[in-house]
N, C-alpha and C positions, 0 to 999 in steps of 0.2 A: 444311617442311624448311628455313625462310629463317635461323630458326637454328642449327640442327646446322653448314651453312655457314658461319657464323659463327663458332661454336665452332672448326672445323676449319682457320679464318684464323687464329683466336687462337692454337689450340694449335701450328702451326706455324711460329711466329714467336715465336722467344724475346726476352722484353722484357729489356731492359737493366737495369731497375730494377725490382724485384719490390718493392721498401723501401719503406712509406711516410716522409715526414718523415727523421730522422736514422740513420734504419735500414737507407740502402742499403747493400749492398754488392757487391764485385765477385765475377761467379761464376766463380772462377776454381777450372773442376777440374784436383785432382789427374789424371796421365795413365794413366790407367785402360787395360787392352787391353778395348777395347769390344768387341774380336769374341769374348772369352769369355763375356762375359754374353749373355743374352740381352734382347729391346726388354721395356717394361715388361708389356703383356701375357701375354707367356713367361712372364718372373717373380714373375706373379700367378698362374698357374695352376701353376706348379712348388711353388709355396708353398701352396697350398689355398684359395685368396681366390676360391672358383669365383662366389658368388653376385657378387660385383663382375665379374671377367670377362666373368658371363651380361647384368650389367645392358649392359656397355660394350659387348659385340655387337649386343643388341639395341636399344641407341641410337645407332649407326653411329658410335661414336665409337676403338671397337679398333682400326682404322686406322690415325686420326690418333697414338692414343699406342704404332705400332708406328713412326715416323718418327724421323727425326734429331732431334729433339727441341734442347736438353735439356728437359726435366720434372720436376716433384716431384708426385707423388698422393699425397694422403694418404686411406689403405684403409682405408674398413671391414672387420669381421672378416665372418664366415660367419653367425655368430651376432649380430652388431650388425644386420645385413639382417631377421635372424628377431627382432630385437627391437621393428622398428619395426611401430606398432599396423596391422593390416593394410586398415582402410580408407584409411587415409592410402598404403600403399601401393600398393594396388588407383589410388588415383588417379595415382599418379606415374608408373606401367605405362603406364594409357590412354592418358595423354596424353603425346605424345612431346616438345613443346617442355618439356612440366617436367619429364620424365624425364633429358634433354640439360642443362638447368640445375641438376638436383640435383648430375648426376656433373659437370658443370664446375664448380660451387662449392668438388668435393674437388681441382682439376687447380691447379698453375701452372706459367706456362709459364715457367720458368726452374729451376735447379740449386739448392736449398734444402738444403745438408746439417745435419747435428743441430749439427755445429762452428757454423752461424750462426744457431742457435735464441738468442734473449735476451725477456727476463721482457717483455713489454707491446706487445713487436714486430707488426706488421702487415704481412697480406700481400695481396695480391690476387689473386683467383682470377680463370680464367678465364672465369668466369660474368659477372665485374665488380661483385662483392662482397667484401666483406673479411673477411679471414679470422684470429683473434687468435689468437696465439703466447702461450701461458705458460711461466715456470720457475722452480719453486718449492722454494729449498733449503730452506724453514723445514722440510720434510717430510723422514721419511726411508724408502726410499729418496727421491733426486729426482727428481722428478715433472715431465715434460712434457706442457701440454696445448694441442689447437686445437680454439676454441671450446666447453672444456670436455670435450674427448672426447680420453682415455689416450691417449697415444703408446707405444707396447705396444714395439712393435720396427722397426728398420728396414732395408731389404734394398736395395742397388743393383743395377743396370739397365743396360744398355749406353748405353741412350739416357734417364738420368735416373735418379730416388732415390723410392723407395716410403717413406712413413712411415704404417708398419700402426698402426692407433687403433679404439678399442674400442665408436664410435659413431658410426652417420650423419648425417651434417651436411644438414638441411637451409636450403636459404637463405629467410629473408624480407625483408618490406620493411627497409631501415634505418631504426633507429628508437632512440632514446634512452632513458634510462632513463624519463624522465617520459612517452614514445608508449607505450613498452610495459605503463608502468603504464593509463594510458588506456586502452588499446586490451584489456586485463586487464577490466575493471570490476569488481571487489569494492576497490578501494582509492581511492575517493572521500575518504574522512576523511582519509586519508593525505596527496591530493593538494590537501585545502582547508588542510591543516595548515602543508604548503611552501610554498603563497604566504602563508598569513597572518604565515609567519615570514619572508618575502623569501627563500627560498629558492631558487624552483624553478628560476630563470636558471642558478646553481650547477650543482645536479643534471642541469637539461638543456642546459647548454652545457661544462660544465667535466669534468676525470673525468681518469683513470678511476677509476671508487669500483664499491665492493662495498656495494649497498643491503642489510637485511635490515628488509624492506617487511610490516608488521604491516596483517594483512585489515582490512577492516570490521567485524569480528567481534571481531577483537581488542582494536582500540580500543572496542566497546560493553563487554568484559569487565572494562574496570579498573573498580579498587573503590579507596576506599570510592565510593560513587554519587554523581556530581558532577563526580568525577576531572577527567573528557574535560571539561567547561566550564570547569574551573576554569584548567585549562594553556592554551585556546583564548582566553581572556580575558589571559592571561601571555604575551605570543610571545616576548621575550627565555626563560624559563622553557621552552614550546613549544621552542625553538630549540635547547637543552640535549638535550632529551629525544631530538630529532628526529637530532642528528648524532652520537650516541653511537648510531646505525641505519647509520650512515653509514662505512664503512673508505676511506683513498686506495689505489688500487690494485683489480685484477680478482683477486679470490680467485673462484676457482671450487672446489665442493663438494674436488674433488680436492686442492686447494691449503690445504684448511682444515687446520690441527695444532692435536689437544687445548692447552691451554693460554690463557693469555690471550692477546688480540689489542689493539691500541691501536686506538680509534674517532677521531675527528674531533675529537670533544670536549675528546680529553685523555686521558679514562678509559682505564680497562678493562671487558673484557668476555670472561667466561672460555667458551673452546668446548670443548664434548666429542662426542667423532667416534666413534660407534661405527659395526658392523659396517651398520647399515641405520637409525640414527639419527642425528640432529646437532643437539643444542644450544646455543642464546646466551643464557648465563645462565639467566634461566626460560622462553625462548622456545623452542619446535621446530620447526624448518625442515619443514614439510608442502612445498614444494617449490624443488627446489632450481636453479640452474643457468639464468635465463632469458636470456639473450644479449640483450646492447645492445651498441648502437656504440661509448657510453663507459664499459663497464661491465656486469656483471653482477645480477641482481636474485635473491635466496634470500628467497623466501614464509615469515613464520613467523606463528605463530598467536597473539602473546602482546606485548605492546608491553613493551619492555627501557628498564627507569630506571635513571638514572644512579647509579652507587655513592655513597655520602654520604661517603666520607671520603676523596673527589676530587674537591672546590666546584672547579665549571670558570667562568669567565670567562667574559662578555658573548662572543662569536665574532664577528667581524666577517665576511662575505662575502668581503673581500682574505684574511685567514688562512686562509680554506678552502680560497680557489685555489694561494694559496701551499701549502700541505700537501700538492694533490693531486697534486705530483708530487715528493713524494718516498716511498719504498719503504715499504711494509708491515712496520709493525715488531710483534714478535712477544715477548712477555715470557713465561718460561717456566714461572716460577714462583710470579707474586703471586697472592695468594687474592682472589677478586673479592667482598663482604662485600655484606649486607643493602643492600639497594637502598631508598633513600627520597627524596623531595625536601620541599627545606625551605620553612618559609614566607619569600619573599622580603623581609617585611616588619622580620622581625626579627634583629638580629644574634646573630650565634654569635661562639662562645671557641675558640680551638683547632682550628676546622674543625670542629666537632662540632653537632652540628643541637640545635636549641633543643627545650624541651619541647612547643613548637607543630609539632613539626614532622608531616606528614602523610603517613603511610604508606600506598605506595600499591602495597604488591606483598608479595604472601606469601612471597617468595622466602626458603632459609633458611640460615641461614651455612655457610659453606664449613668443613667436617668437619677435623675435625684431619689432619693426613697424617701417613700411616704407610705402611712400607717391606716388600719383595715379602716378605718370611718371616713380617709381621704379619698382610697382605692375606691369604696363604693359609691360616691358622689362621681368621681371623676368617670367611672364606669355606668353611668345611667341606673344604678340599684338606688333608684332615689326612695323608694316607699321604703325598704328594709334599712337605708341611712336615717329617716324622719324614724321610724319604729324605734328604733338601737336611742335614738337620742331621747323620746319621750320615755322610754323602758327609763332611763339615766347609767346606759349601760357604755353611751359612747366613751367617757373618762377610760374607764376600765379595757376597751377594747383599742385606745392608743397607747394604753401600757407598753413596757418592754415586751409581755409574751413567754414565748411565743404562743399561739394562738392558730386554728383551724376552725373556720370558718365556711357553712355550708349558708350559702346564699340563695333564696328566693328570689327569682325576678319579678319585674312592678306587673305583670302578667301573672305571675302565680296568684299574688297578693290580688290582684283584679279579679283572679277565681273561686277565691273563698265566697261562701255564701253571707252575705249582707248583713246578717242577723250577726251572726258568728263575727266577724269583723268589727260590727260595734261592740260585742262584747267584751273584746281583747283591747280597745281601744279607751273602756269605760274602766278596766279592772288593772291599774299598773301590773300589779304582782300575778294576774295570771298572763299577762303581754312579757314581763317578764322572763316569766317560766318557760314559755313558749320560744322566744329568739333564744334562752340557755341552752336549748334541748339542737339549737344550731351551732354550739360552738364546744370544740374539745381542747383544751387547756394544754395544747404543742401543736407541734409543727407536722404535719403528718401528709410526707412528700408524696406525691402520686407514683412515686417506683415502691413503696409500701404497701400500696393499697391491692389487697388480692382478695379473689373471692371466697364470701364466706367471713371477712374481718368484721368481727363484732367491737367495738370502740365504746367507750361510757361516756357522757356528753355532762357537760357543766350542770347539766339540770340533772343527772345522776343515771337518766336513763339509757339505755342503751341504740345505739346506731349499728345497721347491720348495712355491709358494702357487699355489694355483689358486681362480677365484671361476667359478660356475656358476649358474646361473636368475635371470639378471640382476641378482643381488649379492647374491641371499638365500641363496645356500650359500656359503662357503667352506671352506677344505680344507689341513693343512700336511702335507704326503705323504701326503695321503688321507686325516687326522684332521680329523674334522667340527670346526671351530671355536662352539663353543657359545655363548660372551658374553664379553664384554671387561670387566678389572678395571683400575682406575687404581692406582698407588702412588706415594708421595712420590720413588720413584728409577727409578722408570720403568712400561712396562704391561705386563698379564696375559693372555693366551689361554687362555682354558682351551679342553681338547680332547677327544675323545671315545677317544684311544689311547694310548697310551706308543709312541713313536717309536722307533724301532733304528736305531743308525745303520750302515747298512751299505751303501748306498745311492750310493757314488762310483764306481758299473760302469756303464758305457753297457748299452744295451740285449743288444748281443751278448753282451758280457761276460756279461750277469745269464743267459742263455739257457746260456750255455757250464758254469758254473758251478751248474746246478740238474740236469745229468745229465742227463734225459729228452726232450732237445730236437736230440737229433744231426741228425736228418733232416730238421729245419728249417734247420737251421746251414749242412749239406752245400746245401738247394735255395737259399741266400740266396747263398753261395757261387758254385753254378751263373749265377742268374738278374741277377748283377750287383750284388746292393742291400745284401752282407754291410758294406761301406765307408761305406756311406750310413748304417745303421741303427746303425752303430758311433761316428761322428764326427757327424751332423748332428742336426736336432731340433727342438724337442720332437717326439715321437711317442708314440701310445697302438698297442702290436702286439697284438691279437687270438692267443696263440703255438698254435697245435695242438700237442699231443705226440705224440711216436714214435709211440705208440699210434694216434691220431687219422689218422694218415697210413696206419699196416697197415691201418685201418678201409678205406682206398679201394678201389673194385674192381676186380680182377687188371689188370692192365698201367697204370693210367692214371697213376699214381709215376712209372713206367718212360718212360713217354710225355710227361710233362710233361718229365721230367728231360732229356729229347733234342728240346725245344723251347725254350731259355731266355726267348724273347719270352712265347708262353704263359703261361708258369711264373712271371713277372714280374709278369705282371698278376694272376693267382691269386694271391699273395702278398700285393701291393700293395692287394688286396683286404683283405684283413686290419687295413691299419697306416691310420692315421686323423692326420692331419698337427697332432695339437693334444695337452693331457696330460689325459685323460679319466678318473680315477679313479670308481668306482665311483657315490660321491656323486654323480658329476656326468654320470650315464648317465639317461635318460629313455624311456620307451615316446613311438616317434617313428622316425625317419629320420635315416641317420647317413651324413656327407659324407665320400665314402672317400678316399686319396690319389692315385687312380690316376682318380679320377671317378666320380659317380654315386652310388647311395646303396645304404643294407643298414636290412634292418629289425632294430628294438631294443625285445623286450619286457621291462619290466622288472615285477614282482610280489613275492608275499610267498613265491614257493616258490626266486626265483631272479631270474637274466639271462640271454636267449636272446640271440644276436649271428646274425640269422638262421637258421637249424636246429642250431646251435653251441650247448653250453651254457658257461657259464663255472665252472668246476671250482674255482677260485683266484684271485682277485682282487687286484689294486691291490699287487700288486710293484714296489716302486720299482725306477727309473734313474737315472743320473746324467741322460741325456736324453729321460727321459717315464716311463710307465708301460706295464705288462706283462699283460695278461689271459690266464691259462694257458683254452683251448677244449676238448671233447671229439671234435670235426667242422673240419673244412674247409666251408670253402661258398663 
């Protein structure tokens, strides 16, 4: 326990300087009435964050963070706890000094709000680790991250600021990019590569750089056969190769925007970020996100040469240092071209490689660009290209842009009902309104897109993205997101539904307005939470109908109804504190907002929500979604 005690010194003593180097500053809060909040604990368990609450109890540490504080935690979600592999957490459980250090890793003991978030900032937890702050405009939305893990939302505290993030931080030794590669072992060639080019000093004392660190594997795979001696015999030549691997600056996966990015070298080097992929030119990031002191390291499988028709200079070690503090510059539109390197020996004309020159990468040119109304012809979305053009929206959608574009496939559009489809086909301006409500006026990368982003859509109304099973489903109001298309003036979603936009009703609203829900409306009324379920949010409501409630047997309506505490929690049983559409429901255990869990089978006949069946699914809200039930439970 000689730590917890420790911790408990820490956390209640706020440090003056939380800043490392030139990043202090003063924590001067605004004058908050502290006695309407409640301490940070309250405010984790009012918000659903129960699996953190449970760890903080059970690490004697909900205490200290119900103190006079001030504090910043930053929270894992519910699902961030269920994400971590479970023998690593089985150890963290056992043993109570790492369990005390995991959760102080996410504490510090000072007032942290989002106003003093800046791009490469450092902080100190009260573990006595540090903890890196990202903020990454190149993306859109903008993207804040620590240690690589989403800053989702943030909620204040009477005694401090919660900043919810969408993974658990574990802390280990500190360790530079070149320990972590060591300490790795599959990147031996990598790490003989950096001293023979005088590197490794750079890498492991300078930074912060974003490596993308090519296996052992990789480097055996260049061709033609010889490649790897032939560059190992060249270190100036080596040296080229090695820092066009090399970004200034911590891009973490989240921070990455399709596009090209400038490397070390000079070059470029074009990224494409899909939904559950990320490549560097011919390279694939197999893993991403490994946390250094100076930097971040992205595992790819494929070693990246330098474009030929951007001959980069001898690199001196001073230019490297000098570059590595200045910003991550992002070019949005050069094509990154056939990759070769020349023979040093002979000169070239024009920057153009000689007939000797030695090709040493299959990579293949960068495709002509073409614009969203060509992309969808050429990609079989034939019914939403004929739509877009009879709207008279195609002109406007091969614009400059940029442009985000949620696509319906000729399948979606084949499942609207008959009626309803001549009617959008009879009325420009409501076919109009309808394909607007698919398109958002930028470019909005899929390393952006985290759960819970609410987005305003041409048509004015609002789009809610949700990601589910650790980022292999995602959802735009419950439209399965199927694959992502690039285009010269911005990208493509395609989806699995044609969208309605009809969806700017809070939850009541959407309840008041379907008719069959009176006696829910009347018990939310009663039981206090019709104000809550109206204005706050996200929420997923499980809704029974009128029906579902005559189903109960003789007096217990009557009986709840002249109970409001009862009847609160019966409800509250129901509503699930996150926006759970259909997609993103699992046979499993479901964390309710009143506490505790409900069983969720899910099958080919259906969804059971404990002895509830679900009749109707995934009605949007403006603040979550809706499950119409045939049961109470």
């Amino acid at each position: 326990m000689k730590y917890l005690r420790a911790v408990s010194i820490t956390l209640l003593i706020a440090f003056s300087s939380a800043f490392s180097g030139d990043h202090q500053i003063t924590h001067a809060r605004s004058k908050r009435q502290q006695f309407s909040l409640g301490s940070i604990p309250t405010v984790l368990t009012n918000n659903g964050l129960t699996s953190l609450v449970d760890s903080l109890v059970k690490a004697g540490l909900a205490e200290a963070l119900s103190g006079p504080g001030p504090f910043t935690i930053f929270a894992p979600t519910n699902n961030a706890f269920n994400g971590v592999d479970p023998t690593t957490l089985n150890s963290i459980l056992k043993d109570v000094n790492l369990h005390q250090k995991v959760l102080a890793y996410h504490i510090v003991a000072s007032f942290i709000p989002s106003s003093a978030f800046n791009n490469e900032v450092i902080v100190h937890s009260a573990s006595g680790e540090n903890l890196r702050i990202n903020v990454y405009k190149s993306v859109q939305p903008e993207t804040v991250t620590v240690n690589g893990a989403l800053k989702i939302k943030t909620l204040e505290a009477g005694n401090g600021i919660i900043h919810v993030i969408n993974k658990v931080l574990i802390p280990e030794p500190e360790s530079n990019i070149m320990q972590v590669l060591e300490r790795k072992g599959n990147f031996s060639t990598l790490l003989t590569a950096l001293a023979i080019t005088g590197l490794t000093p750079t890498v492991q004392n300078a930074g912060p750089f974003t490596l993308f660190a090519p296996t052992d594997a990789a480097f055996r795979s260049l061709v033609p056969a010889g490649a790897l001696d032939s560059l190992i015999k060249n270190p100036e030549e080596l040296k080229k190769v090695l820092l066009t691997h090399l970004v200034a600056g911590t891009v973490f996966s989240r921070g990455l925007p399709s596009g090209a990015i400038t490397v070390v070298s000079g070059a470029n080097v074009k990224a494409v970020v899909g939904f559950n992929r990320v490549t560097i030119d011919n390279a694939q990031v197999i893993e991403p996100d490994l946390f250094a002191s100076n930097g971040v390291i992205h595992v790819i499988d494929t070693v990246i040469l330098r474009p030929f028709d951007q001959p980069v200079k001898a690199v001196s070690n001073e230019l490297v240092k000098a570059v590595t503090n200045q910003p991550n510059k992002v070019v949005a539109n050069k094509p990154t071209l056939k990759i070769v390197v020349s023979n040093p020996t002979e000169k070239t004309i024009a920057n153009k490689p000689t007939e000797k020159t030695i090709a040493i990468s299959n990579q293949q040119p960068t495709p002509t660009v073409r614009d969203i109304p060509i992309i969808l012809k050429e990609s079989g979305l034939t019914t939403l290209a004929s739509l877009v053009a009879k709207a008279g929206l195609a002109n406007a959608l091969s614009g400059p842009g940029p442009f985000t574009l949620f696509a319906p496939t000729n399948d979606a559009f084949g499942a609207i009902d008959s009626s309803t489809l001549n009617t959008l086909l009879q009325d420009v301006n409501l076919l109009r309104s309808v394909l607007t409500y698919h398109v958002v006026t930028s470019a909005l990368a899929p390393a952006s897109i985290k759960n819970e982003l609410v987005i305003k859509s041409l048509a004015g109304e609002s789009l809610r993205f949700n990601v589910y099973k650790k980022g292999k489903v995602v959802t735009i109001n419950g439209a399965l997101g199927l694959k992502v298309l690039e285009a010269s003036n911005g990208i493509i979603y395609v989806i699995d539904k044609v969208l309605v936009p009809d969806n700017d009703k809070s939850i009541v609203k959407v309840l008041e307005s379907k008719g069959k829900f009176t006696t829910l409306i009347s018990a939310l009324v009663v039981a206090g939470l019709k104000n809550h379920l109206d204005t706050a949010g996200p929420f997923t409501l499980f809704a029974p109908t009128d029906d579902a409630f005559k189903a109960l047997p003789a007096g217990v309506l009557d009986s709840l109804l002249n109970k409001p505490k009862e009847l609160q929690k019966v409800l509250l049983s129901h509503v699930v504190p996150v926006t759970l559409y259909s997609r993103g429901l699992s046979s499993g255990q479901l964390h309710l907002a009143r506490g505790g869990d409900v069983a969720v089978t899910v099958n080919e006949t259906g969804v059971k929500i404990s002895n509830a069946d679900v009749i109707e699914a995934d009605i949007a809200a403006a603040n979550g979604v809706i499950h119409v039930i045939n049961n109470l439970f």
